[in-house]
N, CA, C and O atoms as a Maestro MAE file, in Angstrom:
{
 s_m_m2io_version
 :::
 2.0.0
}

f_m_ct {
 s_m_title
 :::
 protein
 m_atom[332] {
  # First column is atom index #
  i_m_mmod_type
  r_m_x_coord
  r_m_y_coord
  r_m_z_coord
  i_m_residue_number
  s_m_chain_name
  s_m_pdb_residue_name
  s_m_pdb_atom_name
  i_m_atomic_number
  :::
  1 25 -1.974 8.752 12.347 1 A "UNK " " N  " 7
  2 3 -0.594 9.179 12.486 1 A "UNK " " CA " 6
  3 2 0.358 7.997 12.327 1 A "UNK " " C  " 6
  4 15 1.488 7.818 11.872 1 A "UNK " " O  " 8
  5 25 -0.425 7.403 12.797 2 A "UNK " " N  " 7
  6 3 1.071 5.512 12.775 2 A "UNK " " CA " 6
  7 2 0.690 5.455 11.611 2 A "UNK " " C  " 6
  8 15 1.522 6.158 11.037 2 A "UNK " " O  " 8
  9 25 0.008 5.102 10.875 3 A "UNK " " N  " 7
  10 3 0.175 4.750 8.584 3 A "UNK " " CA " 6
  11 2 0.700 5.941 8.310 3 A "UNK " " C  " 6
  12 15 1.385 5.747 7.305 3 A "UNK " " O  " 8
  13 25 0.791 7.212 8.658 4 A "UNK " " N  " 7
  14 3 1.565 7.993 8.010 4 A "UNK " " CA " 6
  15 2 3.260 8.128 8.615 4 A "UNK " " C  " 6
  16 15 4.126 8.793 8.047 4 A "UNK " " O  " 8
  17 25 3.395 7.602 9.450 5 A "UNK " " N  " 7
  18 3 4.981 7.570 10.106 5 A "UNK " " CA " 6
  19 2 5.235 6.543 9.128 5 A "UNK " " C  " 6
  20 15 6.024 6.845 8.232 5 A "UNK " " O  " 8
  21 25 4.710 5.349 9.115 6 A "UNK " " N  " 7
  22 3 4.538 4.017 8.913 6 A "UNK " " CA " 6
  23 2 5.073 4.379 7.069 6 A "UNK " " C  " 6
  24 15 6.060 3.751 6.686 6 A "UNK " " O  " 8
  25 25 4.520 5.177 6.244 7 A "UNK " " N  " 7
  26 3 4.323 5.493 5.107 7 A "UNK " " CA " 6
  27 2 5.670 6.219 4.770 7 A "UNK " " C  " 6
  28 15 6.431 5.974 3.834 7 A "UNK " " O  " 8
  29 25 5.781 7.105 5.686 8 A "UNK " " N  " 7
  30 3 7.654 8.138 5.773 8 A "UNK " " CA " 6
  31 2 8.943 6.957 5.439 8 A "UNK " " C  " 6
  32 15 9.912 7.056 4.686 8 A "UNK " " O  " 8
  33 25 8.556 5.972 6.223 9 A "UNK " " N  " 7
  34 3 10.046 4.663 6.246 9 A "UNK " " CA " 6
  35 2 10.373 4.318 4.679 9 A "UNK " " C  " 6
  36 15 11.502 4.018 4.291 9 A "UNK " " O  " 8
  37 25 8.910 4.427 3.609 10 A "UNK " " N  " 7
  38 3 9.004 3.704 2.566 10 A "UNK " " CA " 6
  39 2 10.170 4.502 1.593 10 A "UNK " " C  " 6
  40 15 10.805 5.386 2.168 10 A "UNK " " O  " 8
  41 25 10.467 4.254 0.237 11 A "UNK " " N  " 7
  42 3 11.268 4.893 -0.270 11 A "UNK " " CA " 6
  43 2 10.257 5.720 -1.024 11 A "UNK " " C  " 6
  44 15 9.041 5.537 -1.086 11 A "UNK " " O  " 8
  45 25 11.059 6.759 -1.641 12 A "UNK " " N  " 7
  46 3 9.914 7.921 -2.319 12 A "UNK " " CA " 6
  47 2 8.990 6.963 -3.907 12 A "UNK " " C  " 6
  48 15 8.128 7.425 -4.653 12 A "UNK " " O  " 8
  49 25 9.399 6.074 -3.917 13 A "UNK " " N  " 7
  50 3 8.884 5.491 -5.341 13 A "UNK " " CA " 6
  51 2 7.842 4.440 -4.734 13 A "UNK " " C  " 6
  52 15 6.800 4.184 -5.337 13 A "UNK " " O  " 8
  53 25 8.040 4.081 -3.999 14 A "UNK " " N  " 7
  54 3 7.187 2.807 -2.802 14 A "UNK " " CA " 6
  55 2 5.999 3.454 -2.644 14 A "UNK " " C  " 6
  56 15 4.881 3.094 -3.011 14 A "UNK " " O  " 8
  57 25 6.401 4.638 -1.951 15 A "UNK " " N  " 7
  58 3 5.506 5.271 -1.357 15 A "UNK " " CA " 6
  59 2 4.394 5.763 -2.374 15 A "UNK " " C  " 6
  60 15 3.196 5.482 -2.345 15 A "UNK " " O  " 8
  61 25 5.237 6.756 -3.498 16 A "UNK " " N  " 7
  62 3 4.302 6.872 -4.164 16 A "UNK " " CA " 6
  63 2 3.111 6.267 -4.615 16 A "UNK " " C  " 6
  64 15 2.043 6.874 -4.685 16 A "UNK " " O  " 8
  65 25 3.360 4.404 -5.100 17 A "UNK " " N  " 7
  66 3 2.545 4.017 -5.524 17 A "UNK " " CA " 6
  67 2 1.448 2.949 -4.689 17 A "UNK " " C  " 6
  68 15 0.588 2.130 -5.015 17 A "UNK " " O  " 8
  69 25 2.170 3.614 -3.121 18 A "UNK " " N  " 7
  70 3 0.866 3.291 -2.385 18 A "UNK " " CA " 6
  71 2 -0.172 4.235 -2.325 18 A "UNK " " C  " 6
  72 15 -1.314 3.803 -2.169 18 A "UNK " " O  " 8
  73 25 -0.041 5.092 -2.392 19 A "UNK " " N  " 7
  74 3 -0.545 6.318 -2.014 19 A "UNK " " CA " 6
  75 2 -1.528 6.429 -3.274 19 A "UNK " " C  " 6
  76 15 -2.711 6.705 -3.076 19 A "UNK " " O  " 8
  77 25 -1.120 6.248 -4.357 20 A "UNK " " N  " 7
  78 3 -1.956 6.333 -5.864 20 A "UNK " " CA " 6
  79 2 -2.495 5.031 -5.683 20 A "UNK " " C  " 6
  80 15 -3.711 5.195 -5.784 20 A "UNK " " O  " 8
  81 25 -2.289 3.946 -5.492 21 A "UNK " " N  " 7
  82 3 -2.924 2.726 -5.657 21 A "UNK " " CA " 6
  83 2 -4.087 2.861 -4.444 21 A "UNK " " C  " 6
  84 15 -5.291 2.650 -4.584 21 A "UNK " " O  " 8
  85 25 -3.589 3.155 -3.567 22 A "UNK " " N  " 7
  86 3 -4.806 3.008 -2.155 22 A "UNK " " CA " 6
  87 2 -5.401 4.621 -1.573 22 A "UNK " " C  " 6
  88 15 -6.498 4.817 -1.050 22 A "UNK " " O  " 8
  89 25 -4.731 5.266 -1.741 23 A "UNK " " N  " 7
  90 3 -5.404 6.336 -1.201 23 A "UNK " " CA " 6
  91 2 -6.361 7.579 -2.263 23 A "UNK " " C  " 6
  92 15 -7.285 8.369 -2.066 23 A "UNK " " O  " 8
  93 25 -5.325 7.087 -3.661 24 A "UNK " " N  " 7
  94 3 -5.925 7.843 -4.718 24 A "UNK " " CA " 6
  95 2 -7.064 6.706 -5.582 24 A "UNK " " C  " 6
  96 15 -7.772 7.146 -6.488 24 A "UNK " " O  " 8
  97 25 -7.098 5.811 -5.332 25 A "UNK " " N  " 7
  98 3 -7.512 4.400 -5.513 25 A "UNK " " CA " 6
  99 2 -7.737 4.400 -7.001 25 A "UNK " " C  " 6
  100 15 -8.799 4.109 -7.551 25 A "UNK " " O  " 8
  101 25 -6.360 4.841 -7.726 26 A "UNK " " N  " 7
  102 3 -5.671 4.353 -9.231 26 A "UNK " " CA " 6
  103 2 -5.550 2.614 -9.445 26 A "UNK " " C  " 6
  104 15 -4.793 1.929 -8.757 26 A "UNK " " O  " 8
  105 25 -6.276 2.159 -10.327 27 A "UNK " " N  " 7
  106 3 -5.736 1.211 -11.139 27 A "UNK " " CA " 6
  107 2 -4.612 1.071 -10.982 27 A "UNK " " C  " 6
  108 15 -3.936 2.006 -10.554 27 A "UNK " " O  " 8
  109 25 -3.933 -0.435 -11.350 28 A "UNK " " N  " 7
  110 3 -2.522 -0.869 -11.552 28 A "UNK " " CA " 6
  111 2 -2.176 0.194 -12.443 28 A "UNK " " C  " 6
  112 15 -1.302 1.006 -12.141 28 A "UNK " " O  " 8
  113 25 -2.805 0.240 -13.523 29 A "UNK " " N  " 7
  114 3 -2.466 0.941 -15.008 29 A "UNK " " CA " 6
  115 2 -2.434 1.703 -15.033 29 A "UNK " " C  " 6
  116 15 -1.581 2.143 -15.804 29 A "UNK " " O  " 8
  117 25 -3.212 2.652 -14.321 30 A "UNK " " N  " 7
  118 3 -3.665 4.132 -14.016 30 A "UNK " " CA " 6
  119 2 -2.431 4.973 -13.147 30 A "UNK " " C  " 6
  120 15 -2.171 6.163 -13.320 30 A "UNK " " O  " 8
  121 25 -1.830 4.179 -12.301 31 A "UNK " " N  " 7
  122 3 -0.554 4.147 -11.534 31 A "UNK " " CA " 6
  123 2 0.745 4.165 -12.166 31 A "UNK " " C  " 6
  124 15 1.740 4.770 -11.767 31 A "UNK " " O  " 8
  125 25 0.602 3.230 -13.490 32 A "UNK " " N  " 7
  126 3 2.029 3.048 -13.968 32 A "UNK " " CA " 6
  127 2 1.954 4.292 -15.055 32 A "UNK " " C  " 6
  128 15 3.017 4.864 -15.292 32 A "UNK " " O  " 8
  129 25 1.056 4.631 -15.561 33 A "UNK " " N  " 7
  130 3 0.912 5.864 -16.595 33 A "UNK " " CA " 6
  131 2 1.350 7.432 -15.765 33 A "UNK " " C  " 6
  132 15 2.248 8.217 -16.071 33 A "UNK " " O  " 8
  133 25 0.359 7.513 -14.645 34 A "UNK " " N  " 7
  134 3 1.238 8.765 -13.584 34 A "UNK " " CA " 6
  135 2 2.489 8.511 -13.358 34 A "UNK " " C  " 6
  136 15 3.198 9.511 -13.468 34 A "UNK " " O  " 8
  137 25 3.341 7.002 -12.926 35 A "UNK " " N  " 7
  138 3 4.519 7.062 -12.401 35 A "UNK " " CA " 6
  139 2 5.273 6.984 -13.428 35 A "UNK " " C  " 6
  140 15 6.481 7.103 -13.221 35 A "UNK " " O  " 8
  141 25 4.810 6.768 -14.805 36 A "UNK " " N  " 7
  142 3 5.900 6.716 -15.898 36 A "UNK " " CA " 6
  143 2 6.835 5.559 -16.011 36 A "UNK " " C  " 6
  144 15 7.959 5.764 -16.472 36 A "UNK " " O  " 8
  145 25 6.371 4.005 -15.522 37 A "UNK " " N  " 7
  146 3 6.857 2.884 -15.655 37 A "UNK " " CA " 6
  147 2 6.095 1.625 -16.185 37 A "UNK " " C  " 6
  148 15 5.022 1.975 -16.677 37 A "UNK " " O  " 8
  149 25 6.257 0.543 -16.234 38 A "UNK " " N  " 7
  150 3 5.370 -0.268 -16.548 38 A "UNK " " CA " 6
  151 2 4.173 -1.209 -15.161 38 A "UNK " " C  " 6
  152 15 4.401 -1.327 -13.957 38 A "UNK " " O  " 8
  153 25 3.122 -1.650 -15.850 39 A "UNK " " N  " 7
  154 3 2.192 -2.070 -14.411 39 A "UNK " " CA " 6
  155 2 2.766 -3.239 -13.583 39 A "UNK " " C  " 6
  156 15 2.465 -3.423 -12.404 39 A "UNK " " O  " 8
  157 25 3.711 -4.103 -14.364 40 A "UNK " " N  " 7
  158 3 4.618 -4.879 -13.573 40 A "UNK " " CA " 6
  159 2 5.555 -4.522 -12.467 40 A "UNK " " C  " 6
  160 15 5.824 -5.281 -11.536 40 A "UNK " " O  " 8
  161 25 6.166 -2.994 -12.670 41 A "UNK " " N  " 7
  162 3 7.102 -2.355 -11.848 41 A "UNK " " CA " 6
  163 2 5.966 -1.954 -10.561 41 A "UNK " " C  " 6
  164 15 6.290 -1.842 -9.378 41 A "UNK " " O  " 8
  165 25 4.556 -1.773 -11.117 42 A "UNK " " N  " 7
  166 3 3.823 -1.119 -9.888 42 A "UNK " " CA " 6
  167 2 3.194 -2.215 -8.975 42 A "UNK " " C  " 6
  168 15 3.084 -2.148 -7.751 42 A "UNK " " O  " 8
  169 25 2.861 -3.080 -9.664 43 A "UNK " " N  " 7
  170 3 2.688 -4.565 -9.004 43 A "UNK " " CA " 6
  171 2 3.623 -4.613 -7.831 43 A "UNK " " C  " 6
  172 15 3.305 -4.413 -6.659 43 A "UNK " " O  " 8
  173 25 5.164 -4.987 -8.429 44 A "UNK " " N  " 7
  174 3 5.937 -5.449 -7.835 44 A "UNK " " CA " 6
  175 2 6.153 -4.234 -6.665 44 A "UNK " " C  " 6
  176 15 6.320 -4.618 -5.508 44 A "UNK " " O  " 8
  177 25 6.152 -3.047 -6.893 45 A "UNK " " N  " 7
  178 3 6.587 -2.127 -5.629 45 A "UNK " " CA " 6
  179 2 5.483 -2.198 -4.704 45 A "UNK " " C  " 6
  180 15 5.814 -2.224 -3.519 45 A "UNK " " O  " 8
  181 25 4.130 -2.241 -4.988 46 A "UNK " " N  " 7
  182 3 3.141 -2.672 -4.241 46 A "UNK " " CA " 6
  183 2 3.445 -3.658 -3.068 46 A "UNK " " C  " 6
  184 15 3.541 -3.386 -1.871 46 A "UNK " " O  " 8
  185 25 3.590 -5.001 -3.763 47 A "UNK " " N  " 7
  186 3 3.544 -5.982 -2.698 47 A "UNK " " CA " 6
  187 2 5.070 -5.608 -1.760 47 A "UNK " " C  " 6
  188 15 5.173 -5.753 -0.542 47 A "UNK " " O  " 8
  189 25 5.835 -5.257 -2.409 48 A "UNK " " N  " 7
  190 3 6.845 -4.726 -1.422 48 A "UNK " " CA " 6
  191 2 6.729 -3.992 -0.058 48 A "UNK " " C  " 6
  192 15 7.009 -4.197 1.123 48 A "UNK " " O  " 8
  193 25 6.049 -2.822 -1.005 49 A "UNK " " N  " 7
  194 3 5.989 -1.667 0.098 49 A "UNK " " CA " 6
  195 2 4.566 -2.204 1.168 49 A "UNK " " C  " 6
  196 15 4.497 -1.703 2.290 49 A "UNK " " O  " 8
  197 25 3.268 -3.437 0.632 50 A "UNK " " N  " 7
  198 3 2.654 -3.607 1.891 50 A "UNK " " CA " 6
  199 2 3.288 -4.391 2.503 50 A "UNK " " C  " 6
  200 15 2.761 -4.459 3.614 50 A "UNK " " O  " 8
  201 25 4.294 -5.177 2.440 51 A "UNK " " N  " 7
  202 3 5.357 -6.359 2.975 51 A "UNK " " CA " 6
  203 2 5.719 -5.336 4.061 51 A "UNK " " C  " 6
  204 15 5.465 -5.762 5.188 51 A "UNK " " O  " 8
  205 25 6.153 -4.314 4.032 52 A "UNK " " N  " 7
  206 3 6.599 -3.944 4.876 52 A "UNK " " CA " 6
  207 2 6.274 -2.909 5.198 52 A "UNK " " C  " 6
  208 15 7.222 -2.309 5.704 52 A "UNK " " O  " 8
  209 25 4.907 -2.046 5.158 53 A "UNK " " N  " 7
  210 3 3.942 -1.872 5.742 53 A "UNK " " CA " 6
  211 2 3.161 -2.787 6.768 53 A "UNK " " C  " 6
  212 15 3.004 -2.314 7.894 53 A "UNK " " O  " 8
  213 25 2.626 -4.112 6.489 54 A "UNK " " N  " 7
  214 3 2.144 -4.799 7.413 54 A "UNK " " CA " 6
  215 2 2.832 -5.032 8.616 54 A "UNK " " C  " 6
  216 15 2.269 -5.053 9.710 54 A "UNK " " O  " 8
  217 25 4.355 -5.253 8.395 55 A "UNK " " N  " 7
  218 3 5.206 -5.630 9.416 55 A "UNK " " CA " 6
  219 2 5.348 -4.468 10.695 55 A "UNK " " C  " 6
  220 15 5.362 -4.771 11.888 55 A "UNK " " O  " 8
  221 25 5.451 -3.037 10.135 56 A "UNK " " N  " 7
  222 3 5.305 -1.604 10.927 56 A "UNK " " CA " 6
  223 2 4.221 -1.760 11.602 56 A "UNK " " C  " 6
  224 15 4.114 -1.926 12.817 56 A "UNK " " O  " 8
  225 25 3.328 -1.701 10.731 57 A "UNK " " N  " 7
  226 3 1.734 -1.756 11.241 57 A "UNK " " CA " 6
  227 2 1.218 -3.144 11.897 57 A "UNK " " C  " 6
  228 15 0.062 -3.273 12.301 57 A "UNK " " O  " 8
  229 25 2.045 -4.015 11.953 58 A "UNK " " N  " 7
  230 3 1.543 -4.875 12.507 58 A "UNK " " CA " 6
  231 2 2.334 -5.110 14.229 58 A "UNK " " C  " 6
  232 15 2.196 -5.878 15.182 58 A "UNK " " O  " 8
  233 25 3.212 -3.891 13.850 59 A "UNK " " N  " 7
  234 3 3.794 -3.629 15.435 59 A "UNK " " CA " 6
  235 2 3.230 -3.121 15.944 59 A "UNK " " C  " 6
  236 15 3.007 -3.394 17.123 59 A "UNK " " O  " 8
  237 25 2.680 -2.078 15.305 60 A "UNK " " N  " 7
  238 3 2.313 -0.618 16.255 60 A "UNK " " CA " 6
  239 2 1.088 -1.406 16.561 60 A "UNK " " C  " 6
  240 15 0.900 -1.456 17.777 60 A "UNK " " O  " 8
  241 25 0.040 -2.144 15.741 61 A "UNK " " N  " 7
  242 3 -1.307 -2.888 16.828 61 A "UNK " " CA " 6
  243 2 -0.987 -3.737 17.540 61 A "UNK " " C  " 6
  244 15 -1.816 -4.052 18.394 61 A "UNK " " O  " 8
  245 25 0.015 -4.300 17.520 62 A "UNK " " N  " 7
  246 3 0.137 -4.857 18.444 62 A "UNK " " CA " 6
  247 2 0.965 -4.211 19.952 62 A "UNK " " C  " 6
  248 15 1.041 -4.791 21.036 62 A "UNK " " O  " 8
  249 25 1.369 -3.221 19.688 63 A "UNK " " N  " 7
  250 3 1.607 -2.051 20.908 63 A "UNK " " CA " 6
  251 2 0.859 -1.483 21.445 63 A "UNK " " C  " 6
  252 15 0.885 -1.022 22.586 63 A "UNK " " O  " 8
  253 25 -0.217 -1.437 20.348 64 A "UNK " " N  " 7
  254 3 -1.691 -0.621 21.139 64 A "UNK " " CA " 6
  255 2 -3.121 -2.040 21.233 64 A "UNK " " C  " 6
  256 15 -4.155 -1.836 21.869 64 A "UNK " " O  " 8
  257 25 -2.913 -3.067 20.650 65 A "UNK " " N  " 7
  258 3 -3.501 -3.933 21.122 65 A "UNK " " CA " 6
  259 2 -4.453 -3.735 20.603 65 A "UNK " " C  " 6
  260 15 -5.504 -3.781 21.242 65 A "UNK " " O  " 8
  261 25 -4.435 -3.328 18.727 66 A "UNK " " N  " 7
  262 3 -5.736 -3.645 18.267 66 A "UNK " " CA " 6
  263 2 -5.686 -4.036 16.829 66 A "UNK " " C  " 6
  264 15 -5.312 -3.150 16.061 66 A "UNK " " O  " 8
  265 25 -6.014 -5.277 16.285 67 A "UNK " " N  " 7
  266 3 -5.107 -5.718 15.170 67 A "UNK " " CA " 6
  267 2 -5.627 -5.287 13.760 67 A "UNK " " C  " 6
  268 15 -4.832 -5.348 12.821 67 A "UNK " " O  " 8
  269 25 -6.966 -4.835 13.534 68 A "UNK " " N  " 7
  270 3 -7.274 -4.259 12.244 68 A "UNK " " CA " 6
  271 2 -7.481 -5.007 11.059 68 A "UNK " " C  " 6
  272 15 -6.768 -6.008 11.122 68 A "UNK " " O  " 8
  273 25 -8.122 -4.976 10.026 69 A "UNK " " N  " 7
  274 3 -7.669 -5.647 9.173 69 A "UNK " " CA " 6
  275 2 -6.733 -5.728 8.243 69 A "UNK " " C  " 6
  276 15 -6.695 -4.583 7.791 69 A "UNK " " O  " 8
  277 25 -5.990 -6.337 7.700 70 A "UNK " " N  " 7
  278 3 -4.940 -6.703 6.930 70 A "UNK " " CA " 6
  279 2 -4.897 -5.687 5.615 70 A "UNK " " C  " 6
  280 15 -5.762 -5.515 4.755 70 A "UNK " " O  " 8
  281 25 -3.607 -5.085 5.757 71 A "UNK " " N  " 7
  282 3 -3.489 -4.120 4.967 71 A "UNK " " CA " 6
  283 2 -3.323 -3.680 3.542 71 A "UNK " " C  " 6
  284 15 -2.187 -3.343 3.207 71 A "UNK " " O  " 8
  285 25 -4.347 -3.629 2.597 72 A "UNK " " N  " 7
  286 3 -4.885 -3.753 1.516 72 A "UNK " " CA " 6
  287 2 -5.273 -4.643 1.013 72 A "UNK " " C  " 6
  288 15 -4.858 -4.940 -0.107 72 A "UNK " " O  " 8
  289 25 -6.266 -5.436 1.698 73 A "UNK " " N  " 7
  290 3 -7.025 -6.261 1.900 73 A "UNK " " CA " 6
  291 2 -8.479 -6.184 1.740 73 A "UNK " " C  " 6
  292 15 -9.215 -6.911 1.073 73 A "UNK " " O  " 8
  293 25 -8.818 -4.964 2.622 74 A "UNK " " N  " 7
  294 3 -10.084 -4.322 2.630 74 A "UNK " " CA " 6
  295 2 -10.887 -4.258 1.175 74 A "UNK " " C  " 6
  296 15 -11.960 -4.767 0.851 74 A "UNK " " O  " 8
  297 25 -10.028 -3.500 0.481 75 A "UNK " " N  " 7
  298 3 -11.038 -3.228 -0.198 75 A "UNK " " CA " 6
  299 2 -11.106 -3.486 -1.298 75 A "UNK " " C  " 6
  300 15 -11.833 -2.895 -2.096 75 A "UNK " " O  " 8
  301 25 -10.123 -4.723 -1.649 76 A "UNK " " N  " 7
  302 3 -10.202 -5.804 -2.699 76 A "UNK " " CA " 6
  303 2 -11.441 -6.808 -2.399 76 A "UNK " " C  " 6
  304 15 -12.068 -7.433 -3.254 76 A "UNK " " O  " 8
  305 25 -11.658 -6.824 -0.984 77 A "UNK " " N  " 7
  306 3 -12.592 -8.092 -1.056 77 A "UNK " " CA " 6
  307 2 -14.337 -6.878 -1.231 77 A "UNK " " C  " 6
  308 15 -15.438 -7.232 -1.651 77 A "UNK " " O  " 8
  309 25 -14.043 -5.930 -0.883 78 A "UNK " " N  " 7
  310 3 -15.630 -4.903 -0.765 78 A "UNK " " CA " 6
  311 2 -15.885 -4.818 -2.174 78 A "UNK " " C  " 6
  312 15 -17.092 -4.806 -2.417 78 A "UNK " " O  " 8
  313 25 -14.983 -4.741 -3.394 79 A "UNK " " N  " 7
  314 3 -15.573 -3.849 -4.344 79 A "UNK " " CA " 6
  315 2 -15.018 -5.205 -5.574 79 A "UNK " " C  " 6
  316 15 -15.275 -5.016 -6.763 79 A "UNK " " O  " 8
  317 25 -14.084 -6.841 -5.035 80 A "UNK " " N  " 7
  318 3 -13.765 -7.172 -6.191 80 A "UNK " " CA " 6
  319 2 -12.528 -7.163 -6.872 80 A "UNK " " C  " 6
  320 15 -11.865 -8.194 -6.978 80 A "UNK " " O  " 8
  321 25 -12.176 -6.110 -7.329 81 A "UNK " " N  " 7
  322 3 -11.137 -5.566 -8.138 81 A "UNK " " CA " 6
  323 2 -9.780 -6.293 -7.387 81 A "UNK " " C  " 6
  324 15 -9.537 -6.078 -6.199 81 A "UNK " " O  " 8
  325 25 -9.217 -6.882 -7.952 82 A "UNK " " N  " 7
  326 3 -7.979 -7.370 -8.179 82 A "UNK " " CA " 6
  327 2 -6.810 -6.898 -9.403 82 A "UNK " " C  " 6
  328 15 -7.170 -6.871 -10.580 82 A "UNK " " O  " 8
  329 25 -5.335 -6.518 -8.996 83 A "UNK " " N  " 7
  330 3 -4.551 -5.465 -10.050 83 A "UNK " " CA " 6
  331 2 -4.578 -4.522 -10.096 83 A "UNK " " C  " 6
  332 15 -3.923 -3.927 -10.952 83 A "UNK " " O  " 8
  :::
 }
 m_bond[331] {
  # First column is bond index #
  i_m_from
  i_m_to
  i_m_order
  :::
  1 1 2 1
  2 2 3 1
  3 3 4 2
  4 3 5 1
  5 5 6 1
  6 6 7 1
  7 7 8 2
  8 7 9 1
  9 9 10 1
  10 10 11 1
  11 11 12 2
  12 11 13 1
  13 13 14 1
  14 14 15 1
  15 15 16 2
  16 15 17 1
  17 17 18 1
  18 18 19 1
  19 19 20 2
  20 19 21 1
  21 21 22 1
  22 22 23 1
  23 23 24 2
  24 23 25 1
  25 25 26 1
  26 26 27 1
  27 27 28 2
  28 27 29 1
  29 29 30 1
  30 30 31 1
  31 31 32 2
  32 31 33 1
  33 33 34 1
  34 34 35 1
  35 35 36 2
  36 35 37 1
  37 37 38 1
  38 38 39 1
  39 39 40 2
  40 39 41 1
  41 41 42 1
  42 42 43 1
  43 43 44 2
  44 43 45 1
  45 45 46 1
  46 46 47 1
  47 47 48 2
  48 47 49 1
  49 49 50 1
  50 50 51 1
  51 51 52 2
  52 51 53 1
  53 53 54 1
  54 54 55 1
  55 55 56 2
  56 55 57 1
  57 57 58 1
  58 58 59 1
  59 59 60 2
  60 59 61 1
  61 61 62 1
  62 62 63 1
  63 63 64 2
  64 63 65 1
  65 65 66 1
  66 66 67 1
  67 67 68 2
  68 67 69 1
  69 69 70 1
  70 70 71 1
  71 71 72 2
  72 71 73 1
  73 73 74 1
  74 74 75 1
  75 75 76 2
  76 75 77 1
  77 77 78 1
  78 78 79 1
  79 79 80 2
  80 79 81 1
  81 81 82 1
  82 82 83 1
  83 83 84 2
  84 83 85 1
  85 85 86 1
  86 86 87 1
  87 87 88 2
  88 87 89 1
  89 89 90 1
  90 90 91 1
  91 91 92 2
  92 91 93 1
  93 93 94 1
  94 94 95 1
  95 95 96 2
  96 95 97 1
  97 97 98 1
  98 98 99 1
  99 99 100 2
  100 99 101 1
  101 101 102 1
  102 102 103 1
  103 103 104 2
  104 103 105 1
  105 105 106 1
  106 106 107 1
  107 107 108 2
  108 107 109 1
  109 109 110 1
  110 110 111 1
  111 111 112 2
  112 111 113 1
  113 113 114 1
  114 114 115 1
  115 115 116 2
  116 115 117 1
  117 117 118 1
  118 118 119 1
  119 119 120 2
  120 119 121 1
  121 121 122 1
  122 122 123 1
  123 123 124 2
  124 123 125 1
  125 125 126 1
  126 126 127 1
  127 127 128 2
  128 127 129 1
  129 129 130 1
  130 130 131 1
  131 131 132 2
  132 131 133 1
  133 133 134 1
  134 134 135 1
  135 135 136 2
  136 135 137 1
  137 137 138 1
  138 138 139 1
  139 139 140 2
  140 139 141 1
  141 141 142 1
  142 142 143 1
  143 143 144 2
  144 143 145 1
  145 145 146 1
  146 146 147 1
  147 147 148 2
  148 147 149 1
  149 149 150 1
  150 150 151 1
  151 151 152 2
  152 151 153 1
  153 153 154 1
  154 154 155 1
  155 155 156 2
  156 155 157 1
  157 157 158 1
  158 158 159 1
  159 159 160 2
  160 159 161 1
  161 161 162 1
  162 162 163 1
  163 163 164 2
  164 163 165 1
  165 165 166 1
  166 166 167 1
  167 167 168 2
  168 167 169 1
  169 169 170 1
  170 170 171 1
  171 171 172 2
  172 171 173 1
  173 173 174 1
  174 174 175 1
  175 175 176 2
  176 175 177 1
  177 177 178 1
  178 178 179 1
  179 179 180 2
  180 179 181 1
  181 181 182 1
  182 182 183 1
  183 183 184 2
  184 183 185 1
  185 185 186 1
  186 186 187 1
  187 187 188 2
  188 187 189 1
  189 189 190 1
  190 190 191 1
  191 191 192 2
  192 191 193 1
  193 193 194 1
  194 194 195 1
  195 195 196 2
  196 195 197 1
  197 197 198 1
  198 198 199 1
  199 199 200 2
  200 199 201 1
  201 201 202 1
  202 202 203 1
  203 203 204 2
  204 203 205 1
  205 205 206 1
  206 206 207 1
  207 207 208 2
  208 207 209 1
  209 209 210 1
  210 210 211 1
  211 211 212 2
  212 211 213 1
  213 213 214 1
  214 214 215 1
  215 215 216 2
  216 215 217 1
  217 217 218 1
  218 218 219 1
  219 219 220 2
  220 219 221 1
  221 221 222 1
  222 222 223 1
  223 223 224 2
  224 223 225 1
  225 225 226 1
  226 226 227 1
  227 227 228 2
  228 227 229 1
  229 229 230 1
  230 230 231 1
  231 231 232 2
  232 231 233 1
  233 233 234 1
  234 234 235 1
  235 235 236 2
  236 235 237 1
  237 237 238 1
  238 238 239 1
  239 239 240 2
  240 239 241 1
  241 241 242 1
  242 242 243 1
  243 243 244 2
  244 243 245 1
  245 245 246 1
  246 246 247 1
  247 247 248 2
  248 247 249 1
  249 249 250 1
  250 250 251 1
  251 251 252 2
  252 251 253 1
  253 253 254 1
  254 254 255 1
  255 255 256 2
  256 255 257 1
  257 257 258 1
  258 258 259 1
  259 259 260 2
  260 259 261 1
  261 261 262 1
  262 262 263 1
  263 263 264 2
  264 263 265 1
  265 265 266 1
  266 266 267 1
  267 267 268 2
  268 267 269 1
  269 269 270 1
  270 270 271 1
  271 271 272 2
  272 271 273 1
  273 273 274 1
  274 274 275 1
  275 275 276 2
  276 275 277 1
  277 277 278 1
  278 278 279 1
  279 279 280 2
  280 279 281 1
  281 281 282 1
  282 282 283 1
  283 283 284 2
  284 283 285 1
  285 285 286 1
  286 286 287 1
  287 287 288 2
  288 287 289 1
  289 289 290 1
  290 290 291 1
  291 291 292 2
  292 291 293 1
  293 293 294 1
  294 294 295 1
  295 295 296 2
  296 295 297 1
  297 297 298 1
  298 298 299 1
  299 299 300 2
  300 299 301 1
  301 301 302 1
  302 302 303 1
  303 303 304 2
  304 303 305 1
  305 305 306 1
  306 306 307 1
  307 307 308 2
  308 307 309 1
  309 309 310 1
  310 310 311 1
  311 311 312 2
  312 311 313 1
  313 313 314 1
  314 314 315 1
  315 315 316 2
  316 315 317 1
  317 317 318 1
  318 318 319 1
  319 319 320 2
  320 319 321 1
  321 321 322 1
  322 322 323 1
  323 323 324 2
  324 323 325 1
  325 325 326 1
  326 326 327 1
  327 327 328 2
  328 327 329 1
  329 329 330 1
  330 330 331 1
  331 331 332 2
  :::
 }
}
């Protein structure tokens, strides 16, 4: 429920391409072809929207006192893939 409150704050274009990048787990490229922009625009909204994702989420564990790992982090280092 807190990553999805956490996810509501973003703007509808932010959001989107977290949601396709990490939850639909789209390619950079694969992302910018659904969103109809270039992979630079999805790059860049990326690190945005976890910029300030981490900062939400790095309240709320620390309100509940459990810090997690670093948010989209995971599963660049499990599988590799970088972009």
């Amino acid at each position: 429920m807190v990553v999805l409150e956490a996810l509501a704050t973003l703007p509808p274009g932010a959001r989107a391409v977290v949601v396709l990048r990490y939850w639909a787990d789209l390619s950079v490229d694969q992302a910018a072809v659904v969103l109809g922009c270039s992979p630079g625009n999805v790059k860049s909204q990326s690190a945005r929207a976890l910029g300030k994702l981490r900062v939400l989420l790095g309240d709320a564990a620390a309100e509940s006192g459990s810090p997690g790992p670093p948010l989209g982090q995971q599963d660049e280092t499990r599988d590799g893939r970088h972009g």
